[in-house]
C-alpha positions, 0 to 999 in steps of 0.5 A: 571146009572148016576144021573145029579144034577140039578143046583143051584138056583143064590139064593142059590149060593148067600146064599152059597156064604154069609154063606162062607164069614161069616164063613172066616170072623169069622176064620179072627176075630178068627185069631187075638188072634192065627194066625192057624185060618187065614191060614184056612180061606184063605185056604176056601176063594181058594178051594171055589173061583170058587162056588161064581163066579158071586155072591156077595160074590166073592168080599167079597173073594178077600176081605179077600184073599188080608187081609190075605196076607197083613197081612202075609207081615206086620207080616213077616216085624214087626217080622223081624224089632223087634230088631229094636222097630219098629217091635212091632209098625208094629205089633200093626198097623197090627192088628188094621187093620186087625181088620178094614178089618173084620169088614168093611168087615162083615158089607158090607156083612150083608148090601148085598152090595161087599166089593169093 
C-alpha cells in the first residue's frame, strides 16, 4: 500500500529554501580558507536546484552557482599567469570577490529579499 505525502506548504518550501542558501553560503565562507568545501557547496546548490523552484532562494542558487564558477575560471587564470606575478594579483582580487559575493549574498537572504 502506497502512502501519498501530502505537498509542501510554499512556507516551508521557502524556509527549506532559506536554511539551504545559508548553509551554501557557509561552505562559500568556509571555502576561502581551502577550496573542498566549494566544490561541496555547488554540488548542494544542482541536487537541490528543482525543491527551490518559485522560491526565493531560487536566485539565491544562481547566485552562489554563478560564484563558484567565476571563481573556478579566476583561479585557473591566477594559477596559470603566476610565473608571470600577475597571477598572485588575480589570486588576491578573486578572493575579495568571492568574499563580496557571500556576504552580499547572505545579507539580501537574511533581508528575505532574491540576490538579483
Amino acid at each position: 500500500m502506497s502512502e501519498q505525502y501530502p505537498e509542501r506548504s510554499q512556507e516551508a518550501r521557502e524556509q527549506s529554501g532559506r536554511d539551504l542558501a545559508i548553509m551554501v553560503y557557509l561552505i562559500q565562507a568556509i571555502s576561502l580558507f581551502t577550496a573542498v568545501p566549494f566544490f561541496i557547496g555547488v554540488l548542494i546548490n544542482y541536487f537541490k536546484r528543482s525543491d527551490v523552484r518559485g522560491t526565493l532562494a531560487e536566485s539565491h542558487f544562481r547566485w552562489q552557482i554563478r560564484t563558484f564558477w567565476f571563481w573556478l575560471l579566476w583561479t585557473i587564470v591566477g594559477s596559470l599567469t603566476i610565473w608571470i606575478l600577475v597571477g598572485y594579483l588575480i589570486l588576491a582580487i578573486n578572493w575579495i570577490w568571492v568574499i563580496y559575493r557571500v556576504i552580499r549574498g547572505w545579507l539580501t537572504l537574511v533581508d528575505r529579499r532574491p540576490a538579483y
